[in-house]
N, C-alpha and C positions, 0 to 999 in steps of 0.2 A: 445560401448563407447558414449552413447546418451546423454546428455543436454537437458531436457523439460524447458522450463521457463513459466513460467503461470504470465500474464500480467494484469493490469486493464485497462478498455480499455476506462474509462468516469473519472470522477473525485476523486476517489478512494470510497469504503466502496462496491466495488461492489462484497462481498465473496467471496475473493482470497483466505481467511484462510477456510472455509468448502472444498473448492474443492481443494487445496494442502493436506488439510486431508484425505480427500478423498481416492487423487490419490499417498498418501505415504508409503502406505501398498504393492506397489512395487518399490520402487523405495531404492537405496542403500544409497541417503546421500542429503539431504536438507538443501539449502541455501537461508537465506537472504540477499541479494545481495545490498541492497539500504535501506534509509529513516533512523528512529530512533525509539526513544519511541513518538513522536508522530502517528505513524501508531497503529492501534487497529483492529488486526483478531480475530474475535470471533470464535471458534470453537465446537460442541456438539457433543459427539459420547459417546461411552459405558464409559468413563469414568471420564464424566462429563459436563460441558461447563464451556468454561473458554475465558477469555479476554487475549491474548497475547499480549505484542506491542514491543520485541524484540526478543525473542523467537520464532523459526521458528515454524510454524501450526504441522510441522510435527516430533514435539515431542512425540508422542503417536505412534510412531512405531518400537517396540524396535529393529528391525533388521538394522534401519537405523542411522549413525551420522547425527544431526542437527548440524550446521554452522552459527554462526553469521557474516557473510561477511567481506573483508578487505571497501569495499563501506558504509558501514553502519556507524553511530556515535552512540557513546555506553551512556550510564546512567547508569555508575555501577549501583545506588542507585535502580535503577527501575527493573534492570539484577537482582540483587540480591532477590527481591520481589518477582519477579516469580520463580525462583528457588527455593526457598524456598515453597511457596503456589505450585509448581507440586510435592515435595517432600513430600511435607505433604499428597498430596492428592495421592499419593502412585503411579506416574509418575517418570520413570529412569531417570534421568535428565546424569546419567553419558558420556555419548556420546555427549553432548554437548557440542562445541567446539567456543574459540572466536577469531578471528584473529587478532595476533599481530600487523595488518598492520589497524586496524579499528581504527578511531578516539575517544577520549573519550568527555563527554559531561562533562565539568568543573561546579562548583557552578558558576562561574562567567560568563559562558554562558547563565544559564535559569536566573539572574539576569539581565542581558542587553536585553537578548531577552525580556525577563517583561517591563522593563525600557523605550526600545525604541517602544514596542506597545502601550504603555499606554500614550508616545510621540505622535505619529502617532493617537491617535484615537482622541487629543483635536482637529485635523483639519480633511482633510477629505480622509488619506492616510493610515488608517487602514489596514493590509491586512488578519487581523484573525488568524495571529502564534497560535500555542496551549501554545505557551510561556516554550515550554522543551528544551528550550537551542538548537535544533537544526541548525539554520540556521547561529546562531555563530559561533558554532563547524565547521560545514560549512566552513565556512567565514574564521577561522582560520587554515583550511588545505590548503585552496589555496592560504592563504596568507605566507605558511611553516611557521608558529609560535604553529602549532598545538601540541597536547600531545598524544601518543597512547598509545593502550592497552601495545603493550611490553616493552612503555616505566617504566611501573610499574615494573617489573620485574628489573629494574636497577636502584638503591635508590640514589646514586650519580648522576647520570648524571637526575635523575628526577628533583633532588629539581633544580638544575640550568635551567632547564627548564621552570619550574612552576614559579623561579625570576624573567628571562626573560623574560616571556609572561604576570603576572600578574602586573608589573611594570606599563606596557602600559592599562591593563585591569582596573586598578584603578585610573589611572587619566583619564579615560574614566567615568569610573563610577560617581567621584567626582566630576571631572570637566564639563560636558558632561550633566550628569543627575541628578545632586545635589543629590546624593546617597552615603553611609557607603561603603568606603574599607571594602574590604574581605582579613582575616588574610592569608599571605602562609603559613605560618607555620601549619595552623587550618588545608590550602586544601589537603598540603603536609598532614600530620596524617589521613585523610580520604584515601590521595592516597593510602598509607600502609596499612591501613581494607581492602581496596577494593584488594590489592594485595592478601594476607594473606587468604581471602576467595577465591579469581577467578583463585587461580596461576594456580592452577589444570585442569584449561577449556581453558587457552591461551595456542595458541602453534601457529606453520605455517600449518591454514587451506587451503593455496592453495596449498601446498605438499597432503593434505587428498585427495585435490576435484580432483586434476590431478592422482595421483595413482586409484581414485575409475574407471577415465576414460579409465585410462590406460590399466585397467585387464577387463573392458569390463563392468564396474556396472553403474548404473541409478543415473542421479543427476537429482533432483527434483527443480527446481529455481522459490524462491517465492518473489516477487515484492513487492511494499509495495504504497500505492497512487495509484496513474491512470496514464494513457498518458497524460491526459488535464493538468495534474497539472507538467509535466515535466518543469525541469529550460529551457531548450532552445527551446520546442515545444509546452509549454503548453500556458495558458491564460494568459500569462506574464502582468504585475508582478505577478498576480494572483497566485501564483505557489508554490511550496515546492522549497528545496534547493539541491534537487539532482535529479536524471535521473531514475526514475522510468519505460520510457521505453525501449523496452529490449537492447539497447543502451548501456545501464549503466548495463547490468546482466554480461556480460565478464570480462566488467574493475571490476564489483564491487565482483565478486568472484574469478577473476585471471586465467582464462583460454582462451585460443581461441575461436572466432567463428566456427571455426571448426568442435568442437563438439557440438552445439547442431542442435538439431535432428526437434523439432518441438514445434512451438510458440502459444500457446493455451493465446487467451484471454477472459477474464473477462465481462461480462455486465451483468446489472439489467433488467430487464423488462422494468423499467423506469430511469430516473437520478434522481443522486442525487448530491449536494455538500455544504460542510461545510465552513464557514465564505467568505469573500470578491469576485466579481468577477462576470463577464458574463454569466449567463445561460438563453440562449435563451427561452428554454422551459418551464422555470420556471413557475408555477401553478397560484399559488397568488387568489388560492381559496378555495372554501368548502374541493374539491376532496383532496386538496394539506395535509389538515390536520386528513380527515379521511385517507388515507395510512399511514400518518405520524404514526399516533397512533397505526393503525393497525398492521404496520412492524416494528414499536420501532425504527425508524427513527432518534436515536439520536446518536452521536455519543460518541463509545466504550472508545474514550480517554477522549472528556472534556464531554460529553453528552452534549453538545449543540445538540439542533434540526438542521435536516438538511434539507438545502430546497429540496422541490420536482420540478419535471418537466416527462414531455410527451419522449420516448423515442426519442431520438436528430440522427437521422440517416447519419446526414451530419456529423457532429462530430463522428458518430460512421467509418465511410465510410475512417473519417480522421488517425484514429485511427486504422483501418484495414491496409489502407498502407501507414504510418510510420512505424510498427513494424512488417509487413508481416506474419500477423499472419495466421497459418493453419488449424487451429481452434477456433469456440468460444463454451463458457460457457454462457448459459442465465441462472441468478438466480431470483428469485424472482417472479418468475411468479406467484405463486399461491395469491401473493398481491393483485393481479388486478381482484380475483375472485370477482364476481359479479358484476359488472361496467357494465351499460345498453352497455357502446362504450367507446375503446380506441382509442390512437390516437399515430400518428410516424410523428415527423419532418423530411421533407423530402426536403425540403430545407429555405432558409434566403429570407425579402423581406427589403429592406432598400427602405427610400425617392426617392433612386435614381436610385436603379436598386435589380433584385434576384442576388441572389448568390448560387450555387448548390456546393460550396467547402467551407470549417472552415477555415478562414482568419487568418492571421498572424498580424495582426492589431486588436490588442483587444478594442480600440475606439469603430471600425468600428461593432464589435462583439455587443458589448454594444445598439449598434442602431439596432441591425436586429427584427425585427418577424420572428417566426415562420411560415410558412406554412405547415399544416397539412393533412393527409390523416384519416379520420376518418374511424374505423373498426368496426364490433359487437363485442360486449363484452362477456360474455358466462355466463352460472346460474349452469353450471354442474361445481364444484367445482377440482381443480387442484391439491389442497394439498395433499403430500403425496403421488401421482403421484410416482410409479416407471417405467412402462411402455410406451411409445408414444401413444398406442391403448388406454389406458385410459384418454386419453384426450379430451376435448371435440373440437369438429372441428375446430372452432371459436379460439381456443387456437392453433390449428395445424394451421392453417392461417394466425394468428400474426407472428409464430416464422417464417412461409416460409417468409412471405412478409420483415421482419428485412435482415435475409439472402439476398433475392434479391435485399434490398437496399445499406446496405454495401459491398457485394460481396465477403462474405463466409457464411461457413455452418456453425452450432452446432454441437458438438460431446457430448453436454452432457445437459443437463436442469435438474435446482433446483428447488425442488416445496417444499421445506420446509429447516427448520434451521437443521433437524438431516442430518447425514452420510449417512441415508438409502433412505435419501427423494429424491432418485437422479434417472436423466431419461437417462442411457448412449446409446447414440446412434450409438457411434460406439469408437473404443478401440482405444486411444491415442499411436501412435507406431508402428511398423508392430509387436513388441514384448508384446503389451499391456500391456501399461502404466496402 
C-alpha cells in the first residue's frame, strides 16, 4: 500500500516529468497532486515527446489510472488540448481521471491574472505569473467563491454559481482595471462544452487512490514546481500559489500520510528558475548562456529563458529537510559536459555575517553571495550514460560531493532527455519502484 511522491527540490523545471515516466511502468495509479497549466513536464520515450502541463507524466503507461488531483486547478481549455493531441497521437487517454474536488480555472481568472501583472509590472512588484489564471483560481478556493469540476456536472446549481462569483469578478474587472465584463451567460455555455466533453473523466479520484492503496497497488505522486517556490516555504512572495512540497501531495490527492512509503526528490545539476525572485547562484555570464542554449533552457509553458546558476547546496540542504526526502534524482548532468570546472554553493556571505542555512527572509536572500567550492570539470562525455562505471571520475566526484553537502544520496542520475538515458542506482522501494 506504498505512496512514492517525487518532489522538485529547487525552483521547479528540474525533470520531475522524465523521471515519473520513467518510474510509471510500475507503479498502479499516478497523481497530480498540486499547481495547474502553468507547470510544463516535458516527457520523450518510445512514443514520442510531448509537453504536458496538466496531464500526469505517467500517461503512457497503460496498466496505470492517471489522476488529475482534488489540489490541482483545472483549464478545461488547456485539459482538453492535451487530450485530444495524446489521442491523436495514439495515447489511451481512457484512464484518466479528474477529481470532482479540483478547482476550475474560469475566463475570468487568466483575465485578472493578465490584468493585475501587467499592473504590477508599470512599478517594481512584478512577480512573473505565466498569466493562466492560476493564482486566482487559487485565490478563489480559499476565499469559498470558487467553482469545481463536479460543479459542471450540476447545470442549476452552476449557473447560480458562476452569478455569484462573476458579479464581484466584474466590477473588479471594470472597476479595478478599466477592463470589458465577461458575459455569464458566454462562461456558463463554455461550462456546458467543457461538461459535455469531460463528464466521462470526472468522478471521486480519492475513492480510486484509496482503493488502489487499499488492495496493496503503487501510487505514483507527481509534484508540479519546486520546494523554493512553495506558498509557505518558498522565496515568498516569489512563489507559485500552492504547496508543491510534499506537504501539499496528501491534502492535494486525499489520502493519509500513512501511506506513503518513500519521498524521492528532484535536482538539476545546476539551477534553474523562471521570472522574479532570489537566486543566489545566478550566472549572469558567458557560462549562463552557453548551457542555456545547450539544454534549451527555456521554459515548456511561456518559453521564456530561464535563468541559470551554479548548483545552490544550501538551498539544496533546505530542501532535503523540509520534505525529508529518501532519495534524490540528479538530472542534467550531461549539461555540464565539458566545463574546464564546476562549482556547488555551499554557503551565503552577507555584509554582515555567512550564513550556512536558506533564510526565511527573502530581503536578506536577495543580499547574499555565494560561496563557492570550485571542482574539475570532466572531457569524457556523460550523455547517454546508463551505467555509474561509465562515467568519468570527475562526474562521480560532483555527484558524491552534492550528497555530502545536502545529506542524501542518489538513486537515480539523468544523463539525457530520453527514458533510457537513465543511471539507476539503486531500486526506489524494497518492491522496486
Amino acid at each position: 500500500m506504498p505512496a512514492y511522491p517525487v518532489i522538485g527540490g529547487q525552483w521547479g523545471d528540474e525533470g520531475k516529468g522524465k523521471v515519473v515516466d520513467f518510474l510509471a511502468k510500475n507503479s498502479d495509479c499516478i497523481v497530480r497532486f498540486a499547481g495547474g497549466s502553468n507547470a510544463g513536464h516535458t516527457v520523450i520515450n518510445d512514443s514520442g515527446e510531448f509537453r504536458l502541463h496538466l496531464v500526469p507524466s505517467g500517461i503512457f503507461a497503460s496498466q496505470a489510472s492517471s489522476i488529475i488531483g482534488n489540489g490541482m486547478v483545472v483549464d478545461p481549455d488547456v485539459l482538453l488540448e492535451e487530450l485530444a493531441e495524446l489521442t491523436n497521437r495514439g495515447v489511451d487517454t481512457q484512464r484518466l481521471y479528474v477529481s470532482q474536488r479540483a478547482h476550475l480555472i474560469m475566463p475570468y481568472h487568466i483575465l485578472l491574472d493578465q490584468l493585475e501583472e501587467e499592473r504590477r509590472s508599470q512599478g517594481a512588484g512584478a512577480i512573473g505569473t505565466t498569466g493562466r489564471g492560476v493564482g486566482p483560481a487559487y485565490t478563489d478556493k480559499t476565499s469559498r467563491v470558487g467553482v469545481r469540476v463536479g460543479d459542471l456536472l450540476d447545470k442549476d446549481n452552476l449557473k447560480a454559481r458562476l452569478t455569484q462569483a462573476m458579479e464581484l469578478k466584474n466590477k473588479m474587472i471594470t472597476r479595478v482595471y478599466e477592463g470589458e465584463a465577461i458575459s455569464v451567460d458566454e462562461v456558463y455555455d463554455r461550462c456546458l462544452t467543457w461538461r459535455d466533453k469531460l463528464e466521462g473523466h470526472i468522478t471521486d479520484t480519492e475513492g480510486i487512490i484509496q482503493d488502489t492503496l487499499g488492495e496493496g497497488g503503487k501510487v505514483l505522486l507527481e509534484g508540479a514546481q519546486g520546494t523554493l517556490l512553495d506558498l509557505d516555504h518558498g522565496t515568498y512572495p516569489y512563489v507559485t500559489s500552492s504547496w508543491p512540497s510534499v506537504g501539499g501531495a496528501c491534502i492535494g490527492m486525499g489520502v493519509s500520510p500513512n501511506y506513503i512509503r518513500e519521498i524521492t526528490g528532484i535536482f538539476k545539476a545546476y539551477c534553474t528558475r523562471v521570472g522574479r525572485g532570489p537566486m543566489p547562484t545566478e550566472m549572469l555570464d558567458a557560462t549562463e548562456e552557453l548551457l542555456r542554449e545547450k539544454a534549451g533552457e527555456y521554459g515548456a509553458t511561456t518559453g521564456r529563458p530561464r535563468r541559470l546558476g551554479w548548483f545552490d547546496a544550501v538551498a539544496g540542504r533546505y530542501s532535503v529537510g523540509l520534505n525529508g526526502f529518501s532519495s534524490l534524482v540528479l538530472t542534467r548532468l550531461d549539461i555540464l559536459d565539458g566545463l574546464p570546472s564546476v562549482k556547488i554553493c555551499v554557503g551565503y556571505r552577507t555584509m554582515e555575517r555567512e550564513l550556512d542555512r536558506f533564510p526565511a527572509d527573502t530581503l536578506l536572500l536577495e543580499r547574499c553571495e555565494p560561496i563557492y567550492e570550485e571542482m574539475s570539470g570532466w572531457d569524457i562525455p556523460t550523455a547517454g550514460s546508463t551505467q555509474i562505471s561509465e562515467l568519468p571520475q570527475e562526474a562521480v566526484a560532483y555527484l558524491k560531493r552534492i550528497e555530502e553537502l545536502v545529506g542524501c544520496s542518489f538513486s537515480m542520475v539523468s544523463t539525457g532527455p530520453k527514458r533510457e538515458e537513465t543511471i539507476v542506482l539503486k531500486q526506489l522501494g524494497s518492491d522496486g519502484l
